[in-house]
C-alpha positions as protocol buffer text, in pm:
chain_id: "A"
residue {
  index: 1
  type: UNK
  ca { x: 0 y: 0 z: 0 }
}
residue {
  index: 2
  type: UNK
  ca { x: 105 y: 334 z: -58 }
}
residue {
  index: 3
  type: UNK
  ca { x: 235 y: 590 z: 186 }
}
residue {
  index: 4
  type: UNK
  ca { x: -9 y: 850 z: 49 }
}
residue {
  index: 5
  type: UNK
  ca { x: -283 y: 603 z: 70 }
}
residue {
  index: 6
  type: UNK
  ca { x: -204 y: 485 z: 455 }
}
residue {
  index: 7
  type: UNK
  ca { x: -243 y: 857 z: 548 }
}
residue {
  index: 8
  type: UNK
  ca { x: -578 y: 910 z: 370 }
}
residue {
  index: 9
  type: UNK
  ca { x: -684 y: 570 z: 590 }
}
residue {
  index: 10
  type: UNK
  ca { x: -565 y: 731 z: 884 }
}
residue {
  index: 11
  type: UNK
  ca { x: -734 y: 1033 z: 807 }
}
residue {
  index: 12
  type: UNK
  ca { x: -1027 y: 898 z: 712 }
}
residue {
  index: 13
  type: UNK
  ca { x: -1078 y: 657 z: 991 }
}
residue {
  index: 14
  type: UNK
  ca { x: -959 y: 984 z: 1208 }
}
residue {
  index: 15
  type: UNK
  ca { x: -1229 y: 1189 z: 1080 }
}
residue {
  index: 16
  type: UNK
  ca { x: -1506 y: 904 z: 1144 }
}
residue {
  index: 17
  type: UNK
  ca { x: -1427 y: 880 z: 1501 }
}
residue {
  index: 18
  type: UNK
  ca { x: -1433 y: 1240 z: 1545 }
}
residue {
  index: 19
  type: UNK
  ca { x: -1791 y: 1266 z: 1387 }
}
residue {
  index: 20
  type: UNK
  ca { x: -1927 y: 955 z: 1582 }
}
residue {
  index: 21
  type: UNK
  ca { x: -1780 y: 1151 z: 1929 }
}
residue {
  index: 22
  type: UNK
  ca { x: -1935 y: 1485 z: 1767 }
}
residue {
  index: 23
  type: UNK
  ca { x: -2259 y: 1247 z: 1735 }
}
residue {
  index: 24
  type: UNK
  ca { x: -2265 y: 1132 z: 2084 }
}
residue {
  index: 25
  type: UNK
  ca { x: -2206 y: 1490 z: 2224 }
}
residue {
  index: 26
  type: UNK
  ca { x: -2497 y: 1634 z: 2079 }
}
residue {
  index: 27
  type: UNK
  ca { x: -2693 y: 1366 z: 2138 }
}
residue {
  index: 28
  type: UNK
  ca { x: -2825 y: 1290 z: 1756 }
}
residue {
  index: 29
  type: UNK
  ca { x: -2712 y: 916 z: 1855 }
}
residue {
  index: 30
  type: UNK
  ca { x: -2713 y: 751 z: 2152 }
}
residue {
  index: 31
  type: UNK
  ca { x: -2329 y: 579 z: 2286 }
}
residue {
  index: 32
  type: UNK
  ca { x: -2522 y: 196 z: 2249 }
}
residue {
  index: 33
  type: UNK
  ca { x: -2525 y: 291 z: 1851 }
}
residue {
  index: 34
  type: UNK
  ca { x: -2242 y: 418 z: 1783 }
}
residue {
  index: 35
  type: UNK
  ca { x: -2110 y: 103 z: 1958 }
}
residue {
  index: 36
  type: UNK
  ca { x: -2358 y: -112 z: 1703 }
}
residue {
  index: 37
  type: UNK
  ca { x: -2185 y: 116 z: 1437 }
}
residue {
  index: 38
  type: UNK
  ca { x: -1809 y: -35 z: 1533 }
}
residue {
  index: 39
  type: UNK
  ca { x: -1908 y: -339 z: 1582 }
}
residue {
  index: 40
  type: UNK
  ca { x: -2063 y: -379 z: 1259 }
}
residue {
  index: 41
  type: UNK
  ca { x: -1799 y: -209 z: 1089 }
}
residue {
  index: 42
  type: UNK
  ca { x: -1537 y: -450 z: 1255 }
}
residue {
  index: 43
  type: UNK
  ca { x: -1759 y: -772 z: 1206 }
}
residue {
  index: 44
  type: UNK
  ca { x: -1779 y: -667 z: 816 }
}
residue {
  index: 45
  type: UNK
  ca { x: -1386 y: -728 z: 822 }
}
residue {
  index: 46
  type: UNK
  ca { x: -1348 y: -978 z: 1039 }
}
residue {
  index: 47
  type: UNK
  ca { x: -1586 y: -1200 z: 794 }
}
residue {
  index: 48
  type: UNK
  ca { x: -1430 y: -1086 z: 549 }
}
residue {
  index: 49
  type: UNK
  ca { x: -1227 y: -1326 z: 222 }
}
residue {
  index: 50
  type: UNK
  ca { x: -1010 y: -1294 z: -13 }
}
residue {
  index: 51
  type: UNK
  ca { x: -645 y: -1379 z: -89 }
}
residue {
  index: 52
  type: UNK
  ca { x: -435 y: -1453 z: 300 }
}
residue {
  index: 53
  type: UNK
  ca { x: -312 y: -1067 z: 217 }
}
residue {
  index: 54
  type: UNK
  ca { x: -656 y: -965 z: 186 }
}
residue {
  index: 55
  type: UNK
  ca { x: -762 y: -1140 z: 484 }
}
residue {
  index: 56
  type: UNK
  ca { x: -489 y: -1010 z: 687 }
}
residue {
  index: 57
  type: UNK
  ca { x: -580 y: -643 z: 577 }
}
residue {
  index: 58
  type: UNK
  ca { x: -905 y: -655 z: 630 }
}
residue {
  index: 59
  type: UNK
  ca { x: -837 y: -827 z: 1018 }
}
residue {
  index: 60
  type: UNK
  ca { x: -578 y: -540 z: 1047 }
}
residue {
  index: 61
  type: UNK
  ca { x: -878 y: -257 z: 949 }
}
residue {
  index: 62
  type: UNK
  ca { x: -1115 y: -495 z: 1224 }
}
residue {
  index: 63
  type: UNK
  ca { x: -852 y: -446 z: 1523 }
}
residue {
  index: 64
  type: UNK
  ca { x: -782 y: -94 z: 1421 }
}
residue {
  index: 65
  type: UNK
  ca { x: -1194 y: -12 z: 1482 }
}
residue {
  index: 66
  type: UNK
  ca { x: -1193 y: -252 z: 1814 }
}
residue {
  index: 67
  type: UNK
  ca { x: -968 y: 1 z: 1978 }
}
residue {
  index: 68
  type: UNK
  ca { x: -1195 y: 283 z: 1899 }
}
residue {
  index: 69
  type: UNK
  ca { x: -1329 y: 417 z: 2242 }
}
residue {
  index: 70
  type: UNK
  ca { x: -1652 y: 605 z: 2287 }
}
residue {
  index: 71
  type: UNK
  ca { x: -1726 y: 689 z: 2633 }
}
């Protein structure tokens, strides 16, 4: 993968977080679904196939949104 394309992920999944916090703050969405959010964004790469480099990415990208913490 690209350098310039790690930094957009990181960005990306930087920017994500920050909205789902800026979610929870207001109140538009309660903490239980923005906790259904990651976990259904995690489970979608955990269950994910493809080649073993695939696989591995995509379990990389799972772990990555299991340490997201809202609370």
């Amino acid at each position: 993968m690209s350098e310039e394309n790690t930094y957009s992920g990181m960005a990306a999944l930087s920017i994500c977080e920050a909205i789902l916090l800026a979610l929870n703050d207001a109140k538009i969405l309660p903490q239980r679904e923005i906790i259904g959010i990651l976990k259904d964004a995690a489970a979608a790469h955990e269950h994910a196939t493809g080649s073993p480099s695939e696989v591995e990415r995509h379990k990389a990208v799972a772990t990555l949104i299991n340490k997201i913490n809202i609370g």
